[in-house]
N, C-alpha and C positions, 0 to 999 in steps of 0.2 A: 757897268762892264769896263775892264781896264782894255786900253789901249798901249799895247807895248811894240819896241823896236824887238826882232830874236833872230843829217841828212842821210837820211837813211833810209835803205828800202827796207821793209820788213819782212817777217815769214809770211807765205800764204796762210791766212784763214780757210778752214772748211767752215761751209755753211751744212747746219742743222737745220730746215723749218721748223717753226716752231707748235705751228697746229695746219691743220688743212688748207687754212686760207691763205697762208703761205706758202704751201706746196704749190696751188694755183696759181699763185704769181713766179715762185719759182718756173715752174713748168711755161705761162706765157712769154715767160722772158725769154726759156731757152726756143721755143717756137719764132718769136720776134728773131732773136740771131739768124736762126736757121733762114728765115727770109729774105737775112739782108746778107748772104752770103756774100754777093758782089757790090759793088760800091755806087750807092744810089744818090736819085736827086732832090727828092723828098723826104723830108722824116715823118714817120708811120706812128700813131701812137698806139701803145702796147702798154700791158698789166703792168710795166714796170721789174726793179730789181732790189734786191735789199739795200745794198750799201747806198744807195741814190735816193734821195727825198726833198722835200719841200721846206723852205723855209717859211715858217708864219708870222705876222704878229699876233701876238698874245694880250687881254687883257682881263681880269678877276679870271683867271680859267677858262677863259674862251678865245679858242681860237678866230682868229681875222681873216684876213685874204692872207695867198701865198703870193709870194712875190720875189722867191731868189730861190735856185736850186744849189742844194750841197751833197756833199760824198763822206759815209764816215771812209776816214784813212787810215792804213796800220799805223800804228803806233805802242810803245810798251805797256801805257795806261789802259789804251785798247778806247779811247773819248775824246779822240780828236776828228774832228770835220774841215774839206778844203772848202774852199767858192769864191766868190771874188768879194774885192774888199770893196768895191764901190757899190754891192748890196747893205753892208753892212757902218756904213760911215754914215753918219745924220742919223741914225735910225735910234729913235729912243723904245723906250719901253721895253716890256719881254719878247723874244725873238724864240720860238720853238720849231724844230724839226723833227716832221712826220717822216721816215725812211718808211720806202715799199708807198709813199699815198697812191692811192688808186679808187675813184670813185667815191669819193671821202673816207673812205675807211682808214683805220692807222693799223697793219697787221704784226707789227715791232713796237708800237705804242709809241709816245710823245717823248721828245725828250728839250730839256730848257738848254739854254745857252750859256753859259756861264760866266767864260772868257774871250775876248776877241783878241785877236795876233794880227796884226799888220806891221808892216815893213816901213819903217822911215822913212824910206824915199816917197813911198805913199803917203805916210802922214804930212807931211812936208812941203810936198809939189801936185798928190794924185799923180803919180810917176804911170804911166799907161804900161810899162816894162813893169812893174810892183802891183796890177791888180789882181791881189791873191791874198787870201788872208783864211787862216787855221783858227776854228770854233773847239771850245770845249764847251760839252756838254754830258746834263747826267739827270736824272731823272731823283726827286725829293724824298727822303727815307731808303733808298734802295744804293748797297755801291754793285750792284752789278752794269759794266761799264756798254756800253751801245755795243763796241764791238763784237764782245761777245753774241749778241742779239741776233744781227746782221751779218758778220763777216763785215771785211774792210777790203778796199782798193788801196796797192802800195804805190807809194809817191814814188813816181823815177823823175831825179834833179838831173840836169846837164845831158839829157839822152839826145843823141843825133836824130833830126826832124825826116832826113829822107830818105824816100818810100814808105814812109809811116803809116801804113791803112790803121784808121781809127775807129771807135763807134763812140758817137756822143749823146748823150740824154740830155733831158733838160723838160721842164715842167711851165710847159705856158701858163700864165697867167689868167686866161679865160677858159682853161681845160681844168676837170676835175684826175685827168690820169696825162703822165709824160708822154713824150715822142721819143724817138731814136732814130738813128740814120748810121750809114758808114760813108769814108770817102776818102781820101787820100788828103793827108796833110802837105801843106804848104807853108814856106816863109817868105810871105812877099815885101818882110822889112827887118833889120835886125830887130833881136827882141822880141818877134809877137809871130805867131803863127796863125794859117788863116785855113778853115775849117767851111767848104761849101756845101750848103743842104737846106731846102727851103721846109717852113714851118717850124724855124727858135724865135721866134717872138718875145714879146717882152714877159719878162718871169724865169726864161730859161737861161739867163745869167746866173753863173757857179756852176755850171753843172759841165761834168769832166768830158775833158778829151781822153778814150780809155783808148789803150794797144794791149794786145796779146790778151784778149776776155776768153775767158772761161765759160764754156756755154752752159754747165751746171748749175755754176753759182753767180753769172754773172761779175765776177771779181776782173780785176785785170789792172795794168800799170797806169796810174794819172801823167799825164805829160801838160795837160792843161788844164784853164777853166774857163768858160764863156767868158771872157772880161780885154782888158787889154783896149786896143783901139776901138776908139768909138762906143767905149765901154760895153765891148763884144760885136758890136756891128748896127747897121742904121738900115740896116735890110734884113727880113726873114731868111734872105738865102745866105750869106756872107756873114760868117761869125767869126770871131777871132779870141785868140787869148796871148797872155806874158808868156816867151818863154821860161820854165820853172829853171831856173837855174842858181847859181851861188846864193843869191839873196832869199830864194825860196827854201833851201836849204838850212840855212842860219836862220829862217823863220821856224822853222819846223822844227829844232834844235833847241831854240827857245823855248817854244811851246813845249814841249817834250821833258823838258828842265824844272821847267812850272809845276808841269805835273806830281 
C-alpha cells in the first residue's frame, strides 16, 4: 500500500437496498435516529448504516478482528473511504472493510484496500491536526465501485464547529454491531474538535462525525473522524477528532487525482 502526501463536497447519493437484509438495517438505522432525536450521553448500539463499516485485517481470505471504523465518502470514482490515519499506519498486511457489519454479517459484501492517503504532516511528525487519512478500495474482478453499493457521506472541509449537533458511529472492538450517539460538538483547542458520548472504545476510531443525516439513508456531511488527540480520546466518554480542513482537503484532492 503506497503512502502518499495529496475538496470537494459532492452530489448526494440515494441509496437503493440492495436485498431485504438491507432494508432491515436501513430501517434499524432510521429507528436508531428517531431515538436519538435529542442529544445524549450514551451511545446505543443499533443495526447500523450503509456508508459506515468495519475495518478488518485480512489473511488467505479470512477475515481477523475489526479494529478501526471507516465511511465510504463521495467522491467521482465513487471508492474512496475516510478514518483516521493512526488506524492505518504500522498496519501490514490486507486491510478489508465490511460497510453495514452487523452481527457478522457483510450485507454490501467485503471490499479490499487498495491505497492509503495520509498527509505529510502525519507521515512526518503524527501531526494529532493530520489524523485523517482517505482508503481506496474495490472489490477483485468486479469495477463496480462501493459507492454505488452503499451511498456515500460528503466530506465538508473548513465548515464552522458551532452549534454543530452531530451523530457519531463507530464499531467497538469487543462488539459484533456499532454504537451511535448525538451531542453537540465542541473545540476545546485549535485544530481538534471534541465529541462527548460514553461507549467509543477502542475500535471506534475513524468512525465520522456526521451533521445534517438523513434519516433514510443514513448519509449526511463528515466534519470529522474519531482520531486527533489522544488518538481520539483516553476515555470512553471523550472523543476527539482533526479539524478537516485545507490539509484534508489537498488530501482528498489527491486521492481523487489517483483515481
Amino acid at each position: 500500500m503506497a503512502l502518499v502526501t495529496a475538496l470537494a463536497v459532492g452530489a448526494v447519493v440515494t441509496l437503493t437496498p440492495a436485498n431485504g437484509a438491507a432494508s432491515d438495517i436501513a430501517t434499524g438505522f432510521v429507528r436508531a435516529v428517531r431515538h436519538l432525536a435529542a442529544p445524549s450521553r450514551d451511545g446505543q448500539a443499533f443495526a447500523g448504516t450503509p456508508a459506515v463499516g468495519a475495518l478488518f485485517t485480512a489473511s488467505a481470505g479470512r477475515l481477523g478482528q475489526h479494529f478501526c471504523t471507516a465511511s465510504v465518502v463521495d467522491s467521482p470514482a465513487g471508492d474512496l473511504l475516510i478514518t483516521a490515519a493512526h488506524c492505518v499506519t504500522g498496519t501490514s498486511g490486507t486491510i478489508e472493510f465490511v460497510p453495514g457489519y452487523h452481527g457478522s454479517g457483510r450485507p454490501y459484501g467485503t471490499w479490499t484496500v487498495t491505497e492509503v492517503y495520509v498527509d505529510q504532516a502525519w507521515k512526518s511528525s503524527s501531526s494529532d491536526d493530520d489524523d485523517f487519512a482517505f482508503l481506496r478500495v474495490g472489490q477483485p474482478g468486479s469495477s463496480v465501485p462501493v459507492q454505488d453499493v452503499t451511498g456515500a457521506e460528503r466530506l465538508a472541509t473548513g465548515t464552522p464547529v458551532s452549534r454543530q449537533l452531530v451523530q457519531v458511529i463507530g464499531y467497538p472492538n469487543a462488539t459484533d454491531q456499532p454504537v451511535t450517539c448525538r451531542n453537540w460538538l465542541k473545540q476545546p483547542m485549535a485544530g481538534q474538535l471534541e465529541f462527548d458520548c460514553g461507549g467509543y472504545t477502542n475500535g471506534t476510531s475513524g468512525g465520522p462525525f456526521l451533521s445534517e443525516v438523513d434519516q433514510a439513508t443514513g448519509q449526511g456531511l463528515v466534519l470529522g473522524v474519531i482520531g486527533g488527540d489522544q488518538q481520539g480520546g483516553d476515555t470512553p466518554q471523550v472523543s476527539y477528532s482533526a479539524v478537516l480542513g485545507a490539509n484534508a482537503a489537498a488530501l482528498y484532492e489527491r486521492a481523487v487525482a489517483d483515481g
